[in-house]
C-alpha positions in Angstrom: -37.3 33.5 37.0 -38.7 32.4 40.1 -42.0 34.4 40.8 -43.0 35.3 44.3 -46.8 35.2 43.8 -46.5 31.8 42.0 -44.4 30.6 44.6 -47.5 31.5 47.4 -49.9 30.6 44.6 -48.3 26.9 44.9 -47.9 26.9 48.5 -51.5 27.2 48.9 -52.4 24.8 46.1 -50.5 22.4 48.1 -52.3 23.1 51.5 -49.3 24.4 53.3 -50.5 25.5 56.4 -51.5 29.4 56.3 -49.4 30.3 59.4 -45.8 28.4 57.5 -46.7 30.6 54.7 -47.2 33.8 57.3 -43.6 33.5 58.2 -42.2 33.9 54.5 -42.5 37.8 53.1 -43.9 37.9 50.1 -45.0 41.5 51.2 -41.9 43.1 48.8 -41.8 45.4 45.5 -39.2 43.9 42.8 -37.3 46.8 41.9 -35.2 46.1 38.6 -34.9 42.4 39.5 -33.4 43.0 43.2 -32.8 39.6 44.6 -32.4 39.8 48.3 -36.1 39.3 49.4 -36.2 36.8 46.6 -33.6 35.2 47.8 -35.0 35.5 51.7 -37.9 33.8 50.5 -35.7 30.7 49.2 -34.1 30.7 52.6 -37.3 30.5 54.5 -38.5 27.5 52.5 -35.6 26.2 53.5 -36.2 26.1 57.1 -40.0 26.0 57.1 -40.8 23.3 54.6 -39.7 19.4 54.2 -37.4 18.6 50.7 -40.8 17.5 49.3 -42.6 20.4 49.9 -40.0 22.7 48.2 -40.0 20.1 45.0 -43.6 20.3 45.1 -43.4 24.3 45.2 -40.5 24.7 42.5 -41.8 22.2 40.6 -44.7 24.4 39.5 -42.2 27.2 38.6 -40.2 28.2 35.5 -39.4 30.6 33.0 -40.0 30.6 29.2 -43.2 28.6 29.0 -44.0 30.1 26.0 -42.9 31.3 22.5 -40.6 29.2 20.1 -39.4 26.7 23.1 -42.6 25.5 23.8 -44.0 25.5 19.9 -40.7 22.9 19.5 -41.4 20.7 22.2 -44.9 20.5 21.7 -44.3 19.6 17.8 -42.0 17.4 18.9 -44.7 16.0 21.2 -47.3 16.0 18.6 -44.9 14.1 15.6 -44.2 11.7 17.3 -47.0 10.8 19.7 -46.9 6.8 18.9 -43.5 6.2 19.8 -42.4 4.2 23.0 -40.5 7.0 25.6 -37.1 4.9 24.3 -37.7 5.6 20.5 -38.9 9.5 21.6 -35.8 9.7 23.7 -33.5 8.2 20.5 -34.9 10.6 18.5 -34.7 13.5 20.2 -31.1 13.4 21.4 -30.5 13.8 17.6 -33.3 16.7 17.4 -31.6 20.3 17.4 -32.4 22.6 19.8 -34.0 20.1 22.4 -33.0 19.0 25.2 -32.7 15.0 26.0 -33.1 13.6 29.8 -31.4 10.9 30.4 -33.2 7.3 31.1 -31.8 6.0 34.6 -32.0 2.6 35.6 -34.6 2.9 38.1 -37.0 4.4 35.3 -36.4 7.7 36.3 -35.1 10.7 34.0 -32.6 13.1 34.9 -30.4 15.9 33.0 -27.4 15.5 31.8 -25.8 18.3 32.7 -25.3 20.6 34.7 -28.3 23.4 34.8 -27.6 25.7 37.2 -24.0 26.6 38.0 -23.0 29.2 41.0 -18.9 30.2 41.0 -17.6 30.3 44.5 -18.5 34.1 44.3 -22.1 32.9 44.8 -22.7 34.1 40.4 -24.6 32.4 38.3 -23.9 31.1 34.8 -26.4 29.3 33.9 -29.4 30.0 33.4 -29.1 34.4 32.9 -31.7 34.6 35.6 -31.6 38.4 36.3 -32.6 38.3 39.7 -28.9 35.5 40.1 -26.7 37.9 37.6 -27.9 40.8 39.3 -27.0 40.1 42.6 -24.2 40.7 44.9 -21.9 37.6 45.5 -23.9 35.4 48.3 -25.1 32.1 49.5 -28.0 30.8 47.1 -30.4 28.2 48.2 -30.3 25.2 45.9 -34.1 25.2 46.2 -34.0 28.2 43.5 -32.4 26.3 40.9 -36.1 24.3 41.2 -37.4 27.4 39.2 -35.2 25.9 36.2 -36.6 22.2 36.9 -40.0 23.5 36.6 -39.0 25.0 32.7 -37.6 21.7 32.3 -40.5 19.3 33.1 -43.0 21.0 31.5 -41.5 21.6 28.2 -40.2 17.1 28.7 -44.3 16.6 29.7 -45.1 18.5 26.1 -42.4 16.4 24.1 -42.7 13.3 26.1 -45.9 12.8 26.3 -46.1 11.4 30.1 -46.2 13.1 33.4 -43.2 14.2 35.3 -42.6 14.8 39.3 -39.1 16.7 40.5 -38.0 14.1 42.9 -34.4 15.7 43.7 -32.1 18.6 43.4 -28.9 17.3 42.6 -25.6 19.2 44.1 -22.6 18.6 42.0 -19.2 20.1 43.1 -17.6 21.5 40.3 -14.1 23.3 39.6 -15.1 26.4 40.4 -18.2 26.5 42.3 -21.6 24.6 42.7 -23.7 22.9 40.3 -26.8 21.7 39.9 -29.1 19.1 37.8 -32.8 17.3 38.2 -34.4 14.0 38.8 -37.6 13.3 37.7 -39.9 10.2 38.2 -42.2 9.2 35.3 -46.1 10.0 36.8 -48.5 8.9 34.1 
């Protein structure tokens, strides 16, 4: 889940100007995952910062880092370290448990699905990100879902063995609600 901290941390790391990042509270107490200042935060960026900026910030976000996700991508990484990204790629959409991007034409790689999904009620499915699940039915910044890009490209960098850069957010309307997948252009 998106961390408020991280999310200054980032800002400053990326030389946003002290008196943007003066106008965003990061001034609050979580209290059992409460989303609204969270959420006010999101909205801020919004307003405050260009499309790039916000990638930049969320890019350096995510959840689940660590543990048996990480330990899989990273053997994944490591077995197969040789391997052009098109033979990694081949093999891994046949590899349980880890997720493939999808080669684009223009070299880029994107998911395949959709990764963050909010019902017309403004609540989530995907990912169970408490402070999301938690909430009361409202308008959610699209900038959020960057939180789940950042899990995304760091754990493709361990597997992939290159460097990735969220380039876009993409909205999808669905059924039922919004939805929402990555872009990513290859780095190094």
């Amino acid at each position: 889940m998106p961390n408020k901290n991280e999310i200054k941390k980032a800002m400053k790391q990326l030389k946003i100007s002290p008196e943007i990042i003066s106008q965003i509270n990061f001034d609050y107490e979580p209290n059992d995952y409460h989303s609204e200042p969270l959420f006010d935060i999101f909205s801020k960026m919004d307003k405050l910062l260009a499309e790039e900026q916000r990638l930049a910030v969320m890019e350096r976000q995510g959840c689940h880092k660590t543990g048996i996700l990480q330990k899989l991508y990273k053997n994944f990484g490591n077995e197969h370290a040789g391997k052009s990204l098109e033979e990694k790629l081949q093999i891994m959409s046949k590899t349980p448990d880890l997720r493939t991007p999808v080669l684009n034409n223009d070299g880029t790689l994107s998911t395949n699905d959709i990764d963050f999904f909010i019902d017309e009620n403004g609540i989530s499915h995907h990912p169970p990100c408490p402070p999301v699940v938690r909430s009361k039915p409202q308008y959610i910044s699209p900038t959020y879902s960057g939180c789940c890009a950042g899990h995304i490209k760091y754990h493709w960098q361990n597997a992939l063995g290159i460097k990735l850069k969220l380039i876009a957010i993409n909205e999808c309307q669905q059924k039922n609600g919004k939805g929402y997948s990555f872009s990513f252009e290859i780095v190094g």
